[in-house]
C-alpha positions in Angstrom: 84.4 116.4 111.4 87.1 116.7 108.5 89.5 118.7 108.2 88.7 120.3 111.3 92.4 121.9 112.6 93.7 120.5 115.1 95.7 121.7 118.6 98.5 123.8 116.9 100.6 122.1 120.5 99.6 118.6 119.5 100.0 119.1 115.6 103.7 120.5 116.8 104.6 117.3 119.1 103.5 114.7 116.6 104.6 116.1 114.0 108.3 116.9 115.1 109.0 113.3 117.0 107.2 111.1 114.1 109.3 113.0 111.2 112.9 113.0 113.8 111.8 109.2 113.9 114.0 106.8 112.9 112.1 104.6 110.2 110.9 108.3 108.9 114.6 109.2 108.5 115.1 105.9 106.8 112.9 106.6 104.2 113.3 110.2 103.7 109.7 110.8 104.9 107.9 113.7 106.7 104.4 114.3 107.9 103.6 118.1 105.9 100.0 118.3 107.2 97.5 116.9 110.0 93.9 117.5 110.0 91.3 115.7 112.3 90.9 112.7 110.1 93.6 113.6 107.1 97.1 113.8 106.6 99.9 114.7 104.4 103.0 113.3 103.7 106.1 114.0 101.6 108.8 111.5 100.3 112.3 113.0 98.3 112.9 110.1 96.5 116.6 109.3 95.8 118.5 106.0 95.1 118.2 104.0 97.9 114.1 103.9 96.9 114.9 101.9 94.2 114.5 98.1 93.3 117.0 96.5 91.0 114.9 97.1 87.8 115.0 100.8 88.7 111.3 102.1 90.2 110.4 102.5 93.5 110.3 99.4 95.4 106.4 98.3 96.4 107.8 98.3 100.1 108.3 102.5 100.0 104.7 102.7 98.6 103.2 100.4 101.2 105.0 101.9 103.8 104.1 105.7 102.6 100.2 104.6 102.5 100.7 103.1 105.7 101.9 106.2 107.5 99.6 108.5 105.7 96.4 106.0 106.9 98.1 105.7 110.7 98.5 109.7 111.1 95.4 110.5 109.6 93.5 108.2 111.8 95.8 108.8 114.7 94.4 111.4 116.8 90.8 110.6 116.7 92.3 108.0 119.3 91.6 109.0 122.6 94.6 109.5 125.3 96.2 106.6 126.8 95.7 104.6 123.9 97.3 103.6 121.0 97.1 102.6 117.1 98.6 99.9 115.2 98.2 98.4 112.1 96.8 94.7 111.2 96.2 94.6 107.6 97.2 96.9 104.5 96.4 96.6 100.7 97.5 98.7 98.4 97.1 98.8 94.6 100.4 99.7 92.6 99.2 101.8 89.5 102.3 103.4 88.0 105.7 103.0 88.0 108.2 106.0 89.5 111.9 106.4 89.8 112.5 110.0 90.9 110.9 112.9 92.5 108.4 113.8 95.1 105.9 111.5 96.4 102.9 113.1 98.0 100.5 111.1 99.8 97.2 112.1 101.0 95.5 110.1 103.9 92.5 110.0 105.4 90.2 108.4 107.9 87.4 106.6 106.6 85.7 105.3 109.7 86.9 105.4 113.5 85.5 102.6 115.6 86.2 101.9 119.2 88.6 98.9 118.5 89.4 99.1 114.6 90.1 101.8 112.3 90.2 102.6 108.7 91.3 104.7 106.4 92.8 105.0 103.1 95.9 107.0 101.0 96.3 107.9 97.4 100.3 108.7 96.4 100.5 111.1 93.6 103.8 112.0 91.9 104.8 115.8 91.3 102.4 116.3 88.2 99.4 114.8 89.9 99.4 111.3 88.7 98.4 109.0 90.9 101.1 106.2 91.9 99.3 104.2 94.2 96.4 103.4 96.1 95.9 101.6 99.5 93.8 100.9 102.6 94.9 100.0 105.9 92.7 98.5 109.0 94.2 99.7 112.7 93.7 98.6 115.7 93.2 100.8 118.8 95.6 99.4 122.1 95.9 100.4 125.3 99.5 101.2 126.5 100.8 102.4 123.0 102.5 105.7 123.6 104.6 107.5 121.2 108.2 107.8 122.2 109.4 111.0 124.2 105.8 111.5 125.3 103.9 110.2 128.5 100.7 111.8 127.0 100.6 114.0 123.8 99.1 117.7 124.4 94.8 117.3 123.2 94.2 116.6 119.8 91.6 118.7 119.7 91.8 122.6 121.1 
């Protein structure tokens, strides 16, 4: 069921704690669209991005295909449970030092007890940055902060 929309409420929620989140903050990050099994994220890169020789560091990449897999896959997982991630690989493919970052997530396969799902980060022109794949793991107990249970994903 890609791209199917999902609960306008639950799109709201997620999308307003996860990009008021600290680590999101950090990083200058924001979810800018969820779909049932895709998402999109933004990154404004500035200075603190950077790595001495003056690109983007691999650990803003990793962590930007990271997020875009997790809240893509995300709310295919059913109430009370949870989603983390226990492996990532990404491919760097082109240096950046400035500008947007969009990346593009998506859901490749939702199991009962793993996930995954992959990203591509383009720059503002297109090009493709980076490429990566992350496995998740659903877990019981795994709430996201401010919320005892989100609104349904789905309408």
């Amino acid at each position: 069921m890609a791209e199917e929309e999902l609960n306008p409420k639950y799109k709201e929620a997620v999308t307003k704690v996860v990009n008021r989140s600290p680590y999101f903050s950090l990083l200058s990050m924001e979810i800018k669209n969820l779909r049932w099994g895709t998402s999109l994220l933004e990154i404004q890169l500035e200075e603190k991005h950077l790595q001495p020789f003056g690109n983007v560091h691999g650990g803003v990449m990793a962590s930007v295909v990271d997020a875009a897999t997790f809240w893509a896959t995300f709310p295919q997982v059913e109430n009370g449970l949870g989603l983390t991630t226990v492996e990532i690989k990404v491919n760097y493919l082109a240096p950046v030092q400035k500008g947007k970052l969009k990346a593009e997530g998506r859901c490749i396969k939702m199991g009962k007890t793993l996930a995954l799902g992959e990203a591509f980060v383009k720059d503002e022109e297109g090009k493709l940055i980076a490429h990566g794949t992350s496995t998740m793991m659903v877990l019981p107990g795994l709430t996201v902060q401010g919320y005892q249970e989100l609104p349904p994903a789905r309408q």
